[in-house]
C-alpha positions in Angstrom: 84.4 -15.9 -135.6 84.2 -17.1 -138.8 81.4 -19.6 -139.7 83.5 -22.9 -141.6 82.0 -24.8 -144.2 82.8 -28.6 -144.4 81.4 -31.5 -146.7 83.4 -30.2 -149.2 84.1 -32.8 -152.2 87.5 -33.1 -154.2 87.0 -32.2 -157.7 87.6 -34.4 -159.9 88.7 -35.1 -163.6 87.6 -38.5 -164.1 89.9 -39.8 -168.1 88.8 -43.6 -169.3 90.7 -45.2 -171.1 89.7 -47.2 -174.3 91.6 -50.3 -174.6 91.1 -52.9 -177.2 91.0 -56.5 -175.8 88.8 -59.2 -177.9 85.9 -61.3 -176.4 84.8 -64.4 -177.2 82.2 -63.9 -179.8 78.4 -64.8 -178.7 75.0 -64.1 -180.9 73.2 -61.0 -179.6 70.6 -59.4 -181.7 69.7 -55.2 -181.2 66.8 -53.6 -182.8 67.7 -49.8 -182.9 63.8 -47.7 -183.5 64.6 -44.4 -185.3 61.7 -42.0 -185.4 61.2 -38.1 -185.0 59.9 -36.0 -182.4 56.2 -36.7 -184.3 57.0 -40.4 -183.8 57.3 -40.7 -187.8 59.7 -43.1 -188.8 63.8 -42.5 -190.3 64.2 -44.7 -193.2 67.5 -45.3 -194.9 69.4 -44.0 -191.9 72.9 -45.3 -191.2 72.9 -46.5 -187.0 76.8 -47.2 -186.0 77.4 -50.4 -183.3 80.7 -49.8 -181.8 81.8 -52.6 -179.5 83.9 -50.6 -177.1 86.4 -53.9 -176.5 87.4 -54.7 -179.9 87.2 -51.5 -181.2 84.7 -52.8 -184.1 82.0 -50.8 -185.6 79.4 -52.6 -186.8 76.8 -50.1 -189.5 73.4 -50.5 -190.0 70.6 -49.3 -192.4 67.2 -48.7 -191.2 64.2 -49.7 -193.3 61.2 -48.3 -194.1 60.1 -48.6 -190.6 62.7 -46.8 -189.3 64.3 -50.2 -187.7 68.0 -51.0 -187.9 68.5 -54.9 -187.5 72.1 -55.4 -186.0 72.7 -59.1 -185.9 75.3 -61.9 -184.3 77.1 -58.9 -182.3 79.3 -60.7 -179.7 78.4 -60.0 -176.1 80.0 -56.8 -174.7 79.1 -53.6 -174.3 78.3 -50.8 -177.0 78.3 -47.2 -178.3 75.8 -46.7 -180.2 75.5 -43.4 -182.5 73.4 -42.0 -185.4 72.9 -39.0 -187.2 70.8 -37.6 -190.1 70.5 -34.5 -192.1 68.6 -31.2 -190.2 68.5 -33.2 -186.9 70.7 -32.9 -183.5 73.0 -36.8 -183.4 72.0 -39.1 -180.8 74.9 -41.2 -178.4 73.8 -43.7 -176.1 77.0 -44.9 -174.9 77.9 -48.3 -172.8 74.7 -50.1 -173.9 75.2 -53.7 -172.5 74.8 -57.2 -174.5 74.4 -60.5 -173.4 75.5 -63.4 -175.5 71.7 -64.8 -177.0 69.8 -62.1 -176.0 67.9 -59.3 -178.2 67.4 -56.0 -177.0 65.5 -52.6 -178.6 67.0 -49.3 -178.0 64.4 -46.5 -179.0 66.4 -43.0 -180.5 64.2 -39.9 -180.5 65.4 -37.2 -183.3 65.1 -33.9 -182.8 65.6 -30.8 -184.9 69.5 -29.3 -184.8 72.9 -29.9 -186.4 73.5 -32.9 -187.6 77.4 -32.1 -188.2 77.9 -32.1 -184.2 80.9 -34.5 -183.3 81.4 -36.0 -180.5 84.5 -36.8 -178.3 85.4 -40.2 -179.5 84.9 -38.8 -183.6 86.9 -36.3 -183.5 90.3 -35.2 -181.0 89.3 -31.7 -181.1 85.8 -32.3 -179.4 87.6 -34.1 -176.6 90.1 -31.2 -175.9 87.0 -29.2 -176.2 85.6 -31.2 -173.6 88.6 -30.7 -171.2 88.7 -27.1 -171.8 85.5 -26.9 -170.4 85.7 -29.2 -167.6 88.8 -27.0 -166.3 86.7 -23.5 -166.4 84.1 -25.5 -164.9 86.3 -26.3 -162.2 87.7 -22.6 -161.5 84.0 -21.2 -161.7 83.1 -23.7 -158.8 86.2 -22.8 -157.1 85.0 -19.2 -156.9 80.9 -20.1 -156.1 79.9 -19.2 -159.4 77.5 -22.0 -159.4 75.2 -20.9 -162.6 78.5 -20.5 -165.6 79.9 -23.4 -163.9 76.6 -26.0 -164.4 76.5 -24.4 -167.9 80.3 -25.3 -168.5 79.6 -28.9 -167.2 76.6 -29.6 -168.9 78.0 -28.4 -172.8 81.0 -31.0 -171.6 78.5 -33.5 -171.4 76.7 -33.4 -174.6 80.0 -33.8 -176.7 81.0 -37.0 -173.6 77.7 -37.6 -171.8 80.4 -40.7 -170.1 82.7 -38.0 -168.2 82.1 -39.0 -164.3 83.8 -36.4 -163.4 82.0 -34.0 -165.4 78.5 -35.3 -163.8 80.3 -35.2 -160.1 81.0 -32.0 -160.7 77.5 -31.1 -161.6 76.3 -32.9 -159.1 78.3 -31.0 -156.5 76.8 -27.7 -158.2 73.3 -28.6 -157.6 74.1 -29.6 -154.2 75.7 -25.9 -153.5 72.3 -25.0 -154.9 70.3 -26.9 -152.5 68.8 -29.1 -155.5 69.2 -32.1 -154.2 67.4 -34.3 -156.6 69.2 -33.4 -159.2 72.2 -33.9 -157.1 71.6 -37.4 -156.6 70.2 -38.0 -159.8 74.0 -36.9 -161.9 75.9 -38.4 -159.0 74.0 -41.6 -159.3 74.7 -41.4 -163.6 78.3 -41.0 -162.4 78.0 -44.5 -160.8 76.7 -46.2 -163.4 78.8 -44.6 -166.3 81.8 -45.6 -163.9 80.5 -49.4 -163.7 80.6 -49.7 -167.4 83.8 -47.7 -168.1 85.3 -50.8 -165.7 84.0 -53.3 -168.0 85.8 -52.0 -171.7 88.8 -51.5 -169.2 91.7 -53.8 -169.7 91.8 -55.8 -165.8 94.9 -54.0 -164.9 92.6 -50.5 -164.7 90.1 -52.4 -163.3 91.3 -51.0 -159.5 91.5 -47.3 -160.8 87.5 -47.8 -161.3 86.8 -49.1 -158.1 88.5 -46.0 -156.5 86.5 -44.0 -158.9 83.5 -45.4 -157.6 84.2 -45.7 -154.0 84.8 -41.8 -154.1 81.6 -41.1 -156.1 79.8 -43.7 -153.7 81.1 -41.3 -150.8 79.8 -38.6 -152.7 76.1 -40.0 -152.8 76.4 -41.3 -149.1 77.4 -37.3 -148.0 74.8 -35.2 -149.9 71.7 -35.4 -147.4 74.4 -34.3 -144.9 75.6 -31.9 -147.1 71.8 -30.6 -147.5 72.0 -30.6 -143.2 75.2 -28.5 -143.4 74.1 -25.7 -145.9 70.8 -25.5 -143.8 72.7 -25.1 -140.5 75.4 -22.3 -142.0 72.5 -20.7 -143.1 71.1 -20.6 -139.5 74.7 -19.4 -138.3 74.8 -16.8 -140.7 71.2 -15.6 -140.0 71.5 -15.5 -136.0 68.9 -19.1 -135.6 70.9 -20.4 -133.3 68.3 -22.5 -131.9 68.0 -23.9 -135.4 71.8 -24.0 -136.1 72.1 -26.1 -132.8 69.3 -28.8 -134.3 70.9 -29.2 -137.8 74.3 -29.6 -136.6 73.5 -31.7 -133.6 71.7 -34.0 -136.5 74.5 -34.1 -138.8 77.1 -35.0 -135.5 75.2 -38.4 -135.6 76.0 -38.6 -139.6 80.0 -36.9 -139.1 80.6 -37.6 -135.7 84.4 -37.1 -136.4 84.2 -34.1 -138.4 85.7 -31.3 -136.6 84.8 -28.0 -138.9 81.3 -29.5 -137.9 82.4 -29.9 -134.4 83.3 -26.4 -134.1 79.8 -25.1 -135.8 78.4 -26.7 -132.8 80.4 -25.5 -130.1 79.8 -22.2 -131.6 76.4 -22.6 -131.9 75.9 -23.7 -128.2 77.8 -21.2 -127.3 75.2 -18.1 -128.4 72.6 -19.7 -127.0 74.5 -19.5 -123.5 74.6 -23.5 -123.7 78.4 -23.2 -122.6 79.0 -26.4 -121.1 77.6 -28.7 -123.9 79.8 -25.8 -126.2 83.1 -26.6 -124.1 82.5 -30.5 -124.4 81.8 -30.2 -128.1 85.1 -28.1 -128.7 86.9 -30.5 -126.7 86.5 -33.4 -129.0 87.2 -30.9 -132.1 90.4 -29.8 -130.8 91.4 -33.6 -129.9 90.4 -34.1 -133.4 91.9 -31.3 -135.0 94.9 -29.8 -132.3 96.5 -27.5 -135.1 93.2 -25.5 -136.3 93.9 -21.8 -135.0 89.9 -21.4 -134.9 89.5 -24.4 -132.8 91.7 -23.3 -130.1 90.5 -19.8 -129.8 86.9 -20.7 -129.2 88.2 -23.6 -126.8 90.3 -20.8 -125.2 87.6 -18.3 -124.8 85.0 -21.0 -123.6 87.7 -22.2 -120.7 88.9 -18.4 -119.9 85.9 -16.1 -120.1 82.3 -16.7 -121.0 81.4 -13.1 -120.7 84.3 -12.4 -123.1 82.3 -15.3 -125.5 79.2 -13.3 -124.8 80.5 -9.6 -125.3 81.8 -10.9 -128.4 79.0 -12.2 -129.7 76.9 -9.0 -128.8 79.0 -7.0 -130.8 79.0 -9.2 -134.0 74.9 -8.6 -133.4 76.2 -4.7 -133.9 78.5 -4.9 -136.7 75.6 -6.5 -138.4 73.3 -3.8 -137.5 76.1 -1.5 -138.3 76.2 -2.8 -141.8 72.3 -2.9 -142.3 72.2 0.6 -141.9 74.9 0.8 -144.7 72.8 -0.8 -146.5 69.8 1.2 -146.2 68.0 -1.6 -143.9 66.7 0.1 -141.0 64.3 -2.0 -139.7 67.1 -4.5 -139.8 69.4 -2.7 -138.0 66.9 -1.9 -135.6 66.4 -5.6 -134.7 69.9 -6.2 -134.2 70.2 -3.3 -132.3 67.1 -4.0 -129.7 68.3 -7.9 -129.7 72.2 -6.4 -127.9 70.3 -4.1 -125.9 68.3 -6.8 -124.0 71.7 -8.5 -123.0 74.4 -5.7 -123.3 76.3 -5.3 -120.3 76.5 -1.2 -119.0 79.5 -0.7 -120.7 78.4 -0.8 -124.1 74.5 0.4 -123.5 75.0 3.8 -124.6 76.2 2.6 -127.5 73.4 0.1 -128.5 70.5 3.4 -127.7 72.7 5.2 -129.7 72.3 2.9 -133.0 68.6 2.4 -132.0 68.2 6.5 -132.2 69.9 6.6 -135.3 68.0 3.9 -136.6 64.9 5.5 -135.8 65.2 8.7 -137.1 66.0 7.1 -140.4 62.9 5.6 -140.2 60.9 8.9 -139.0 59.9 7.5 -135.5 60.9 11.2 -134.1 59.8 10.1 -130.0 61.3 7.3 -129.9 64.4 8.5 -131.4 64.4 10.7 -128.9 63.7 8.8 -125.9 66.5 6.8 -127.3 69.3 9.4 -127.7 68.4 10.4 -124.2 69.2 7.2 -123.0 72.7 7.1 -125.1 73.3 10.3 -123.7 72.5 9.3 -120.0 74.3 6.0 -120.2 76.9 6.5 -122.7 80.9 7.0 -122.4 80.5 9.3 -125.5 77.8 11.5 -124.6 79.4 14.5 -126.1 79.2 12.4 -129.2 75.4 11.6 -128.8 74.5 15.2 -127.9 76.1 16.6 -130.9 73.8 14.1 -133.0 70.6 15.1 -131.4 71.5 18.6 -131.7 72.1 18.3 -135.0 69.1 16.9 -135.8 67.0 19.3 -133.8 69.5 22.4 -136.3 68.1 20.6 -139.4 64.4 20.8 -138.0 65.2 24.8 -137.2 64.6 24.2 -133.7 67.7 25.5 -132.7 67.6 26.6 -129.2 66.4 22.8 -128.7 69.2 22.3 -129.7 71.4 24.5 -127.9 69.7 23.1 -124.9 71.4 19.7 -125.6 75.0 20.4 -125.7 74.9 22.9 -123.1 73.2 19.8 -120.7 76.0 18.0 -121.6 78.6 20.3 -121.8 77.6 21.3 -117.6 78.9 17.5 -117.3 81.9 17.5 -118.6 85.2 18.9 -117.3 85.9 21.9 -119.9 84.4 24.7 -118.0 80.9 25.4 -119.7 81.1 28.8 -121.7 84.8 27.4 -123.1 82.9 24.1 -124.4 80.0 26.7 -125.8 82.2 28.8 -127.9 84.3 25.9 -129.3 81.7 25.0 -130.4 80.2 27.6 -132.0 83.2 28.2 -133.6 82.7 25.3 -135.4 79.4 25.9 -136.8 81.5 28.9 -138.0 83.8 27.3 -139.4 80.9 25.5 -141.6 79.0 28.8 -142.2 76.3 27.9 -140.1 75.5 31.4 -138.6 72.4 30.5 -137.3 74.0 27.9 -134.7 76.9 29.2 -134.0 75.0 32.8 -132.9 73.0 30.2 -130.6 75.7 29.1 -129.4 77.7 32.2 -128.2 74.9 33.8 -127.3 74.4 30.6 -124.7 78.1 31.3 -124.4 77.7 34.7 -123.2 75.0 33.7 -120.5 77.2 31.4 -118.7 80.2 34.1 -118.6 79.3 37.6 -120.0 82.5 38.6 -119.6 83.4 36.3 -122.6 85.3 38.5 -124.8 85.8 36.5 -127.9 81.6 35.4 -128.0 81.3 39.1 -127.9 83.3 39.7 -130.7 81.8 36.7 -133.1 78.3 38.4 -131.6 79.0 41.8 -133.0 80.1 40.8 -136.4 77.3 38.4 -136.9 74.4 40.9 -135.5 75.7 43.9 -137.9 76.6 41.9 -140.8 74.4 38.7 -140.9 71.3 40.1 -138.7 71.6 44.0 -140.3 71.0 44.7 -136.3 73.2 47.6 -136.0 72.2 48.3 -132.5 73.1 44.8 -130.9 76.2 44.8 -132.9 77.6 48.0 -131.4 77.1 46.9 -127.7 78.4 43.3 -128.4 81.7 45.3 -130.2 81.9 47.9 -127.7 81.8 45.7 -124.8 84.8 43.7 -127.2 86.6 46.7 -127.1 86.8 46.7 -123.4 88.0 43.1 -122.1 89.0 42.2 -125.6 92.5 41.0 -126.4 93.2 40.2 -129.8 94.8 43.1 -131.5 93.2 42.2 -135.1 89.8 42.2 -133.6 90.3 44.9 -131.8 91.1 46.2 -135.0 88.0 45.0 -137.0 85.8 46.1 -134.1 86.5 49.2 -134.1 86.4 49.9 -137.9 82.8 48.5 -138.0 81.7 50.7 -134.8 83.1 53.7 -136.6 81.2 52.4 -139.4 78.1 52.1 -137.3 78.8 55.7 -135.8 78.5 57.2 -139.4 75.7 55.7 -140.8 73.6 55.1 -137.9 71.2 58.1 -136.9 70.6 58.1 -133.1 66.9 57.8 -132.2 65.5 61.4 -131.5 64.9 62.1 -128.2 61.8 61.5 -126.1 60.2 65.3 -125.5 59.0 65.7 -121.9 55.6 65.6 -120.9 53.9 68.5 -121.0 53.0 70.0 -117.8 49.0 69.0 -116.2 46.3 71.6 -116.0 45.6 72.4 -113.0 
């Protein structure tokens, strides 16, 4: 079963609206302190006072000090801009002023392009900024959390004011587990959202609120959201122990959530908790009747625990399965030793079967052999295991080891033996594997000498693979006598005449001569 991920948040593409609507005007004074990166003052640079409401911009020179004196602005709030030659703009929007008050806002310059526009100078920066909203969105869409914060976060130097570019971001960081930062964008979402309400006409003023609400749900979810990741990546990493604390934890935070719900149940469930998991999968599936994966884990915990359990166990293997893909054979190991504690019979000689393999990858030759005994002696596919460990005693040329394997096996099954001998030494044929296969039908032959087909495979290997003329013409000869197969027949005889011709007999003993008397 499928581990489901929940806290999920909608994404969202937050527009404002700028509509002009006058205020009553009120003296408000703002000091605006220009200086570089060194702290040395900007003089003779232009700062622009836009008061968001009544669409008026109010311009500014700074004097020697680098101070620009903006005086009897009404109260409101403000966007406040300025740029120079060889340095990066600044924007410091929805600045607040209260009728009589003065305020200093201090802008930092620092080295860049002072040419930079931003969303409110220029129609093509704003589309800009939508174009990359929307691949920001369809990069978080597909987890690709790096491109997409990169996206979001060039949106928001040309309209630092998007909310839904910061919940966005935020959502990023939180899929990162960065949680301050998460908090921190979410939390600049709020507050750009606040002010947005205030240069809104009162008929938008609703629209806000919902904005706010939804970012405010936002905030309110991402310590559980932080709970959620760290319990998925329990699930996923087999901590069920772990899993069970997380999501137990996050049931008091989203006690109606079922995806959540069903984490649990699962959860419980590998750790044999089953009647806490059939409780907890009850009140998902009253929650949620139509999920599919709901109902089957509710089905499987009310039908058949050791169905649950069998399941599970085999999950453990596919993962051990796919660690030795992968190259990772102290990992599959694990898995494998963690089923075979709790495997029931039935799927044993399986599990000493992936331990064997996974120990010969990692050169542990006894155990891997203590092991493939075991899959052998336990398993439904012994002929299977056998041919694995007898390959692997062929590759270290200790072939009659080898041998020894299948033929154990093959006394067990219900081919009778020297048939299951020869097939398969005929296969080892087949791969031009001479060594083997003449093992094999030699085995062949001791089981039932009167084979006539191992005799014949014999005969042609010993004369023209061994260059043992001798062994090849008894082998043939005897072929000659039970065999049936006219084309062997054939080829035997051609290679005993063969033999006959250029094979001089061994000269005769002389007798003894006769003792002194």
């Amino acid at each position: 079963m499928k581990i489901r991920l929940t806290g999920g948040v909608t994404l969202l593409l937050l527009i404002a609206a700028l509509v002009t609507v006058p205020l009553a005007a009120a003296d408000a004074k703002l000091l605006v302190n220009c200086v570089k990166e060194s702290g040395e003052p900007i003089p003779d640079l232009i700062v622009y006072v836009h008061d968001i409401k009544t669409d008026k911009v109010t311009q500014q020179k700074t004097n020697k000090k680098g101070v620009a004196e903006v005086k009897k602005l009404p109260e409101g709030v403000y966007r406040v801009w300025a740029r120079t030659e060889g340095f990066d703009p600044i924007l410091v929007e929805f600045f607040p002023l209260k009728g009589g008050e003065q305020k200093t806002l201090d802008l930092k310059f620092k080295p860049g392009d002072a040419n930079r526009k931003y969303y409110f100078e220029d129609p093509a920066a704003n589309q800009q900024v939508d174009q990359l909203f929307t691949e920001a969105v369809g990069l978080l869409q597909k987890n690709q959390l790096e491109p997409a914060i990169d996206k979001l976060k060039q949106a928001l130097v040309i309209n630092p004011t998007s909310p839904g570019a910061r919940q966005n971001l935020a959502l990023a960081y939180a899929n990162q587990q960065k949680w301050d930062l998460a908090e921190q964008e979410v939390k600049q979402a709020i507050a750009d959202t606040r002010a947005l309400k205030l240069t809104a006409p009162p008929e938008n003023a609703k629209a806000y609120d919902d904005m706010e609400a939804a970012l405010q749900k936002f905030l309110v979810s991402v310590p559980a959201m932080k709970i959620q990741l760290e319990a998925d990546a329990a699930l996923r990493e087999g901590k069920n122990e772990l899993a069970v604390t997380k999501l137990e934890e996050l049931s008091k935070m989203a006690p109606d959530d079922p995806a959540m719900l069903y984490n649990l149940a699962l959860a419980q469930a590998k750790l044999r908790r089953f009647e806490d998991a059939k409780k907890t999968i009850e009140k998902a599936a009253t929650l949620n009747p139509q999920d599919k994966n709901i109902q089957d884990l509710k089905r499987l915990l009310g039908e058949n625990e050791k169905a649950l359990i069998l399941q599970q166990l085999q999950q453990t293997l596919a993962a051990g399965d796919e660690a030795m893909k992968q190259g990772k054979y102290d990992e599959a190991l694990a898995k494998y030793q963690q089923v075979q504690a709790e495997a029931p019979p039935e799927i044993q000689g399986g599990v000493w079967a992936g331990i064997a393999r996974a120990y010969q990858k990692l050169n542990n030759e006894p155990q891997m052999l203590e092991a493939y005994q075991k899959a052998i002696a336990q398993g439904k596919n012994k002929t299977q295991y056998a041919q694995e460990l007898a390959e692997y005693y062929f590759t270290k040329d200790k072939t009659q080891e080898g041998v020894q394997v299948l033929a154990d096996v093959y006394k067990q099954g219900t081919d009778p033996l020297d048939q299951a001998l020869f097939a398969a030494g005929a296969g080892y044929m087949k791969k031009n594997k001479k060594p083997q296969a003449r093992a094999l039908f030699e085995e062949t032959l001791k089981a039932n000498p009167e084979h006539a087909e191992a005799q014949y495979e014999l005969g042609m290997i010993y004369f023209y693979d061994q260059k043992d003329p001798e062994r090849a013409k008894a082998a043939l000869t005897k072929y000659t006598q039970v065999g049936k197969d006219t084309a062997h027949l054939e080829s035997a005889k051609a290679v005993l005449i063969v033999i006959e011709k250029t094979v001089k007999p061994a000269p005769a003993a002389k007798p003894a001569a006769p003792k002194k008397k």
